[in-house]
Each structure stands twice: as C-alpha cells, then as structure tokens.
FISELUM-379128 format. One line per 2 residues: for each residue x, y, z of N, C-alpha, C. Coordinates in steps of 0.2 Angstrom, whole numbers. Each point is the difference from the previous one (the first is absolute). Layout:
% FISELUM-379128
X,Y,Z,X,Y,Z,X,Y,Z | ... $
***
This chain:
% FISELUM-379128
-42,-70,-230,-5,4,3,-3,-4,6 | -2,-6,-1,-3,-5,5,4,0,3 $
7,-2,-1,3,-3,4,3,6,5 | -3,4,0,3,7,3,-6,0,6 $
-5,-1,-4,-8,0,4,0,-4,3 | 4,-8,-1,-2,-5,7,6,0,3 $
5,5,2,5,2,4,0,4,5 | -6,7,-2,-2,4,5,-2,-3,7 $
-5,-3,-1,-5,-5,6,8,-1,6 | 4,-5,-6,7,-4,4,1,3,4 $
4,7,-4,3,3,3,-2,6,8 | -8,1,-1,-4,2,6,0,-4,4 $
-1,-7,0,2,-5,5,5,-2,3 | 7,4,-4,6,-1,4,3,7,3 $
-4,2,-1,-1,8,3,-3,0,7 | -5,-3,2,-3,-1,6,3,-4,7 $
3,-4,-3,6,-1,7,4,7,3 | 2,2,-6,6,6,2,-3,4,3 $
-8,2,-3,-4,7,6,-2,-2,7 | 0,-8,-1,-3,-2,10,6,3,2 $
6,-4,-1,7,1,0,1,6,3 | -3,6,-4,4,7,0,-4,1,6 $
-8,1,-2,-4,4,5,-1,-4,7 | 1,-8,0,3,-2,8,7,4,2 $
4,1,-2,6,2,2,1,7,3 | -5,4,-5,-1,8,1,-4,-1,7 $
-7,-5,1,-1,0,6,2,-1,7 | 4,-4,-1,3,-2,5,4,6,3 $
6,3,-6,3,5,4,-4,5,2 | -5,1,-2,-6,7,4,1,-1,5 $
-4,-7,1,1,-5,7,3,3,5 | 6,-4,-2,5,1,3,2,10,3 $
-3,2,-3,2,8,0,-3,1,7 | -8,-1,-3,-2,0,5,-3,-4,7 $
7,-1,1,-1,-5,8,-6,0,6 | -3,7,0,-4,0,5,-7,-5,0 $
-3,3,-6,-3,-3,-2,-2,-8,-1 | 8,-3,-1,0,-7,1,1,-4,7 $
2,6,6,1,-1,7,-7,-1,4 | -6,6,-4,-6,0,4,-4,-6,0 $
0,-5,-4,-4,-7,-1,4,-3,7 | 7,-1,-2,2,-5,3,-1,4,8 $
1,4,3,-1,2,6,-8,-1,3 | -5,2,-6,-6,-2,3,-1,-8,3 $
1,-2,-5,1,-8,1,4,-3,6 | 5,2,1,3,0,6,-3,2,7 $
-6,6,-1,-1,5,5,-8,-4,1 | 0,-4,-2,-7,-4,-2,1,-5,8 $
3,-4,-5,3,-5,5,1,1,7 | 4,6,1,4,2,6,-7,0,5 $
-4,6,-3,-6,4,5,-5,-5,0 | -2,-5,-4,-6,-6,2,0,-2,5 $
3,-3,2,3,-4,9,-2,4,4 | 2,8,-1,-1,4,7,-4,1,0 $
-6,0,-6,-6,4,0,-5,-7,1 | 1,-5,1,-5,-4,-2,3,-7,7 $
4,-4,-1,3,-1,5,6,-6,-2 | 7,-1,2,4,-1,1,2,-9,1 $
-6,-3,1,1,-7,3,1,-4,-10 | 5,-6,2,1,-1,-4,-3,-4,-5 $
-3,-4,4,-6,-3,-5,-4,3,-2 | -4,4,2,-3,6,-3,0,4,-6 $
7,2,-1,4,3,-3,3,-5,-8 | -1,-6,3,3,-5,-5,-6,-2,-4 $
-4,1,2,-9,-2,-3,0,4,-6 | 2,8,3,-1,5,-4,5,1,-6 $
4,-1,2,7,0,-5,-3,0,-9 | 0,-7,-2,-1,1,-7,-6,5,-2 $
-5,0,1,-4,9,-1,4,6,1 | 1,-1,5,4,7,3,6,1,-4 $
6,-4,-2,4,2,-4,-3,1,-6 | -5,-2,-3,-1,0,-11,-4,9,3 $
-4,1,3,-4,5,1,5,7,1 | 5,-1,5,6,4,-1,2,1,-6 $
0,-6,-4,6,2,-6,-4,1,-5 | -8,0,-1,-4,2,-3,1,9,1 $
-3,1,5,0,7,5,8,4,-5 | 4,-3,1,8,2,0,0,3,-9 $
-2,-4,-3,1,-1,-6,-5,8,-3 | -4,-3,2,-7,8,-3,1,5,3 $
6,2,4,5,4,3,2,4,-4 | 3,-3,-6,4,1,-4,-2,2,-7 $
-6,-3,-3,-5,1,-4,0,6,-3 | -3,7,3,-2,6,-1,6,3,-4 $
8,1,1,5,0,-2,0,-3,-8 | -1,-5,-2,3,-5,-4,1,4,-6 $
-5,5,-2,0,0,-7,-2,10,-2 | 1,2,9,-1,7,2,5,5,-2 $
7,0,0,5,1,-3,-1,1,-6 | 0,-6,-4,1,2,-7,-5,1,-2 $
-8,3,2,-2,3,-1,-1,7,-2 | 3,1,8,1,9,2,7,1,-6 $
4,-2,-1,5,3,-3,0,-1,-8 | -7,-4,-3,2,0,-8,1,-7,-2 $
4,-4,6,-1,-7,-3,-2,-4,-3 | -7,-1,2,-2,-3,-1,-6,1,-7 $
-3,5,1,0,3,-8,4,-3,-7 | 8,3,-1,4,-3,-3,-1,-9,1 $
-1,-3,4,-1,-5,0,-5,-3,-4 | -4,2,0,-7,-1,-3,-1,3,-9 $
6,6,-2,2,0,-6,4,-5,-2 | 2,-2,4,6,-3,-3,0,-7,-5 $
2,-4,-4,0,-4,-4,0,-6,4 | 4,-1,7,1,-4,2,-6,-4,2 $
-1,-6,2,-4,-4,2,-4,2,10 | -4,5,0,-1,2,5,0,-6,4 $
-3,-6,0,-2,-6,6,7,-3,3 | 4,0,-6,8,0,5,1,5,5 $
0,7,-4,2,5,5,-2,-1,6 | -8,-1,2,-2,0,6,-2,-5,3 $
5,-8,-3,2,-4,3,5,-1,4 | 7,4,-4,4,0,2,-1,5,7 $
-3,5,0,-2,5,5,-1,-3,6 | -6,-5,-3,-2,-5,6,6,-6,4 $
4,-2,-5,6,-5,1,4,4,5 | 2,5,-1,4,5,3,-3,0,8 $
-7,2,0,-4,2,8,0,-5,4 | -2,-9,-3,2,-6,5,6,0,1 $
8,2,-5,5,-2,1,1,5,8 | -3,6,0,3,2,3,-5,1,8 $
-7,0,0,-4,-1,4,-2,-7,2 | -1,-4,-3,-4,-8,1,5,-5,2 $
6,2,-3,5,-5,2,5,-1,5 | -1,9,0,3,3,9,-4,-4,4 $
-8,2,-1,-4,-3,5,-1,-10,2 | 2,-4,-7,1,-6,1,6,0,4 $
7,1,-1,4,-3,5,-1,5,8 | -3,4,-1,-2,3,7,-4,-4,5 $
-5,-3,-3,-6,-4,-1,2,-8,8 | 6,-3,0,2,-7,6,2,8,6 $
3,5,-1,0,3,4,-5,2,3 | -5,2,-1,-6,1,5,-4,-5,1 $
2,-9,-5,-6,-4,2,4,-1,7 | 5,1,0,5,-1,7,-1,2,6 $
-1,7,1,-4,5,4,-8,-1,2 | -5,-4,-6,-5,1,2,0,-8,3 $
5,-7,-1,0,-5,2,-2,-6,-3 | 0,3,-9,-2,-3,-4,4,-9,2 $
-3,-4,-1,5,-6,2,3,-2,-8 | 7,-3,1,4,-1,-6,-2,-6,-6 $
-6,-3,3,-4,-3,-6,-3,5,-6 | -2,6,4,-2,5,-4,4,3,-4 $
6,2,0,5,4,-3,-1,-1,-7 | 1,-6,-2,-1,-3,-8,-4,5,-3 $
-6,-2,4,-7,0,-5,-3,10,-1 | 4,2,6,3,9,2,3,0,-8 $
6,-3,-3,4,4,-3,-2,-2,-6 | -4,-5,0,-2,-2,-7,-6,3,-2 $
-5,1,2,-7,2,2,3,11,-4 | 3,1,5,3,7,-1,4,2,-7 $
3,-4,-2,4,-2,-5,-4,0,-6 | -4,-1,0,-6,-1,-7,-5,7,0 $
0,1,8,-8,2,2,2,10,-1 | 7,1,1,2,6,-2,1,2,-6 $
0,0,-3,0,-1,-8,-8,3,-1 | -3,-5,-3,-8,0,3,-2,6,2 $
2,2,7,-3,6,4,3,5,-4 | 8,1,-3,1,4,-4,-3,3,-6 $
-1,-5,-4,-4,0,-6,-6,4,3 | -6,-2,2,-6,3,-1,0,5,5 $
5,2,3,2,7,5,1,5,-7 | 5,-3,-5,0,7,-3,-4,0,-6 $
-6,-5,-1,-5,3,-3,-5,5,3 | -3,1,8,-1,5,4,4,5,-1 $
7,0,1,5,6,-3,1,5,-6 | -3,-4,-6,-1,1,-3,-6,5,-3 $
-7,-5,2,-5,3,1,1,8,4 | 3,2,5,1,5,2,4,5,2 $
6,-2,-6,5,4,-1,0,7,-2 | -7,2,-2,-3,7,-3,-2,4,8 $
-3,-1,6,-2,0,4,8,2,7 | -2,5,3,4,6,5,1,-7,5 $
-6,-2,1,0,-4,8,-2,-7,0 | 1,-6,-6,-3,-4,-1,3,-7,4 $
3,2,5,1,-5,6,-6,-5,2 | -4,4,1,-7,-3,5,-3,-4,-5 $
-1,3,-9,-3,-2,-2,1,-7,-5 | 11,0,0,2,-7,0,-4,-4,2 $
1,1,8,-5,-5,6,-5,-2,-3 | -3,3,-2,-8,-1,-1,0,-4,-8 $
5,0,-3,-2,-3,-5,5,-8,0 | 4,0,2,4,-5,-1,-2,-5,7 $
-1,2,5,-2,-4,5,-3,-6,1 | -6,1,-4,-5,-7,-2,5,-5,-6 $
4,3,-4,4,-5,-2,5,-4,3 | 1,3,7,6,-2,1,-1,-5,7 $
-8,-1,0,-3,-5,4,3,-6,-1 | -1,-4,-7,1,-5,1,9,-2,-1 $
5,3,-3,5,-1,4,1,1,7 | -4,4,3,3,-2,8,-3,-7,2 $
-8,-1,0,0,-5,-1,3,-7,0 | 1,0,-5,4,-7,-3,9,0,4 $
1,8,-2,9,1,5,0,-4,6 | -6,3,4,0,-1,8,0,-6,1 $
-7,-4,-5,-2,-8,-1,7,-3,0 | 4,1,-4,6,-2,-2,5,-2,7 $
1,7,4,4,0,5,-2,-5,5 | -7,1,3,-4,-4,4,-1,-7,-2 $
0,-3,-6,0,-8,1,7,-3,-2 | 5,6,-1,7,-5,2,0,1,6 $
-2,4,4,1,-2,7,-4,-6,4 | -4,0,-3,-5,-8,2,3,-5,-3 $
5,0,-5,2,-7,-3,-6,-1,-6 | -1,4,-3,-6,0,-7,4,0,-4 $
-3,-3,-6,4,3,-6,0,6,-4 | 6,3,-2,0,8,-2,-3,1,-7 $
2,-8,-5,-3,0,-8,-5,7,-1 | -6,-3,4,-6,2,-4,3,8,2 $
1,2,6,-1,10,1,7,1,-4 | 4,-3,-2,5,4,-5,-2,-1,-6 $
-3,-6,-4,-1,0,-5,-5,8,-2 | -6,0,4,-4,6,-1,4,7,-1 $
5,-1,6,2,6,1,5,1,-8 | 2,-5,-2,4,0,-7,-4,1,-6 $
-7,0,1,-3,-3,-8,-3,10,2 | -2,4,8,-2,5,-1,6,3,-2 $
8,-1,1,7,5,-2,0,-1,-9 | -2,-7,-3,-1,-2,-7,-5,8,-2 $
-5,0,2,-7,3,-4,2,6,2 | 3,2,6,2,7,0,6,3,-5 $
4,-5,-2,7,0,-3,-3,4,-10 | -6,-5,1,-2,1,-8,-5,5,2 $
-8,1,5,-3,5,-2,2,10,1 | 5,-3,7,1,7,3,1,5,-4 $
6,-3,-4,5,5,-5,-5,7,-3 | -7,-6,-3,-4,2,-5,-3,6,4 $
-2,-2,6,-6,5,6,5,6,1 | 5,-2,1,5,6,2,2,6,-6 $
0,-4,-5,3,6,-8,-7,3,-1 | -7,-4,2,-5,3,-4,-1,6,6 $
1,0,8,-1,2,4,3,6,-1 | 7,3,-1,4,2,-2,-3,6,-6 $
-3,-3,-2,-1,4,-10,-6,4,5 | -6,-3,4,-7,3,0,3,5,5 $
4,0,4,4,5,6,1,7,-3 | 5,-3,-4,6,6,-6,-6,5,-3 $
-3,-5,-4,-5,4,-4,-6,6,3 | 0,-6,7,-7,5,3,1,6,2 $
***
C-alpha cells in the first residue's frame, strides 16, 4: 500500500512533461491556423519603423541615436498587440473552463500557451529586429546587443502580457485595459533592453543589462505561471 502511495507523486511528475508537450503543441497548431493574427505584430513593427523617418525626420544620425529605443518600444507596442487574443478563444468556446477542471497541472498549460505566443510572436519579431536596426541605421556594433537584449527581453514581455490577459479574459473590450495594467511592468525591460542596445554601440559592456534582463526572464519563468492560473480561476469564476 506504501509502496503504491509513493508511486503516485512519481508517476504525476512524469506526467507533466507530456501536458507541456501536448498543450504547447495544440498551441502552436491554433497558431498556425490562425495566421492573421500572427501577421498583425509583425506588420506593426515593420510599419513602426518604416513611417518614423517620414514623420519625424530622415537624417541618419539622428535616426541612429534613436534606433535602440525605438526598436524595443516597437517590439514592446507589437507584442501587447497580440495579448487581448491569447486566452479569448478558449474562453468563448468552453476551453478553458475544461481546463481549469481538468486534473492536469494548470501552470504548464498556460505556460505552454505562453511558450507558444513568443514562439510565434517574439521570435518572429527578434529575427525581424537587424532588419529595422538597418532602416533606422542602427550601426553594426549594435546588432549583437539588439538580438541578445530581445532574445531574453521577449519572453519577459510575453509572460507578464498574459497575466493582463488573463486578468481580463471575462471582459468584451479588455484591449485598453491590458495597457493599463501591464505597461508599468514592462518599463523596466524596456529599459534595460534599450540600455543593452545602446552601450554595445558605445563599446560598453552588455554583462550587466543581460544579466538583469535574465535574472527578470528567471523570476518571470517561476512567478508568472502562478499570476496567470490564479488570474485565470478569479476571471472564470467571476
């Protein structure tokens, strides 16, 4: 009878790989289904880029000052784009209910959800990322500190984008009010992102703004989950 009793635990633990597994996968092909969705980030971002110049002015040094802000603020903008969707679907159809009876380990499921959203938004947007520091005349010192800086810092923006998501997945119009709740978090990765860009270009060292932007992708990695399942239950229920 013990020995039966210290097997369940085990066997729940070898269980948990295979729901990331399933429920990243299911993710993804949604994804994939729906392409428009994952087209509107990257066009913003691109459409960022493009109209800055004409709107403001076109000389190239100027424009290269601006670069590392300008790009993380795009891809910050791009990203919370995307957010109001994440978790609206399987809302409206039953989903996500089932999900919340289900036996499974909620904090995977809606990490894999999350896993899913960088793959398919954040990631697009870092290889997109030398392309506009191109356009805006980012200089090629900077390109590293762009792909490394973005490479941590999306992730990040995706986690505490879909605790906002979450929080107001019950709500018709809760676009505006993501904004309002995720934005003061998502200060200080820009921050540090932009910091990052800007002192490879100077020939600084990138240590210190990757290390932070790692140790905030670490804290996001372990707290998020928890913000996102409890966000989740208060949503459903209310």
């Amino acid at each position: 009878m013990s020995e039966m009793a210290t097997n369940k635990p085990a066997a729940a633990l070898e269980r948990r790989p295979g729901t990331f597994r399933a429920a990243l996968k299911r993710d993804l092909l949604l994804a994939f289904r729906n392409r428009r969705d994952l087209v509107n980030p990257l066009v913003f971002f691109l459409m960022v880029a493009t109209l800055f110049p004409l709107g403001v002015s076109p000389e190239p040094a100027f424009l290269a000052e601006l670069a590392p802000g300008l790009v993380w603020v795009a891809a910050l903008l791009a990203t919370l784009l995307s957010m109001d969707s994440l978790f609206r679907a399987d809302f409206e159809d039953g989903t996500l209910e089932q999900a919340l009876l289900s036996p499974q380990p909620l904090m995977l499921v809606v990490l894999a959800r999350v896993t899913a959203h960088w793959v398919m938004t954040g990631l697009p947007l870092t290889l997109m990322a030398p392309l506009l520091g191109l356009m805006l005349f980012l200089p090629a010192e900077g390109m590293p500190g762009l792909m490394l800086s973005l490479l941590l810092g999306t992730p990040t923006l995706s986690l505490i984008g879909a605790i906002g998501a979450a929080l107001t997945v019950g709500l018709r119009k809760g676009g505006m009010l993501i904004s309002l709740l995720v934005l003061p978090l998502y200060i200080p990765v820009l921050i540090f992102g932009s910091g990052a860009v800007q002192a490879a270009v100077t020939g600084l060292p990138l240590a210190g703004y990757l290390a932070l932007l790692g140790a905030m992708l670490a804290l996001g990695l372990v707290l998020a989950p928890l913000a996102i399942a409890a966000a989740l239950r208060i949503s459903v229920s209310g």
